[in-house]
C-alpha positions as CSV (number, residue, x, y, z in Angstrom):
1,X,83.8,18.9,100.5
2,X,81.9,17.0,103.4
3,X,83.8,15.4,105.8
4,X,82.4,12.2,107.7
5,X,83.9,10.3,110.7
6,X,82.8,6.6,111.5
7,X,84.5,3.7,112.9
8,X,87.7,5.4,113.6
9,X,88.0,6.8,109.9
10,X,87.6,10.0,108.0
11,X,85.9,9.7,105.0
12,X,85.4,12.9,102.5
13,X,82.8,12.9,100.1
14,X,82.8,16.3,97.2
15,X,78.9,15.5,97.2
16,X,76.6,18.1,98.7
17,X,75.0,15.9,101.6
18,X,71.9,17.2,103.5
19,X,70.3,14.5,105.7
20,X,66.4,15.1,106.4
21,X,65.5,16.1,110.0
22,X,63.0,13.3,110.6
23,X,63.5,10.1,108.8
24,X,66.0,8.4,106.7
25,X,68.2,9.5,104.8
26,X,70.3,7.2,101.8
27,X,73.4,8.0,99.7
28,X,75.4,6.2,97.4
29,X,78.4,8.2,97.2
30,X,82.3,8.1,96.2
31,X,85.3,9.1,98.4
32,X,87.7,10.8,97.9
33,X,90.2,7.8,97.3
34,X,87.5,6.7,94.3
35,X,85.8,3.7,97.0
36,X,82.2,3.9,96.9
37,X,80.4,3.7,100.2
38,X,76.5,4.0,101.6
39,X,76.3,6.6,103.7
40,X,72.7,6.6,106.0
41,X,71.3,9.2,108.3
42,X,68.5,9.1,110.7
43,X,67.0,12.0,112.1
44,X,70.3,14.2,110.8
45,X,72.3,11.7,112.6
46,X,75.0,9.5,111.0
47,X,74.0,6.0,111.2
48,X,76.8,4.2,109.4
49,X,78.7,4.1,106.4
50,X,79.1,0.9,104.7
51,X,82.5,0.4,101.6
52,X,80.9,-1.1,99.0
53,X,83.7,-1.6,95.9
């Protein structure tokens, strides 16, 4: 399980997430409490995650 922090909250994703080094990276995944959410990287680094449902 891959736990993500941003904007004050914990999000956990069972998705194996590997952000490129250089570059971005793009997921569409669902949380743990079934709330789909956009999660972007750039350059490894967590850029934000968006809620989408």
């Amino acid at each position: 399980m891959k736990t993500l922090k941003y904007n004050g909250k914990t999000y956990q994703f069972t998705e194996d997430i590997q952000p490129k080094v250089e570059g971005i990276t793009e997921y569409i995944l669902t949380n743990t409490y079934n709330v789909r959410c956009e999660v972007v990287f750039e350059n490894g680094t967590l850029v934000y995650i968006n809620e989408l449902d």
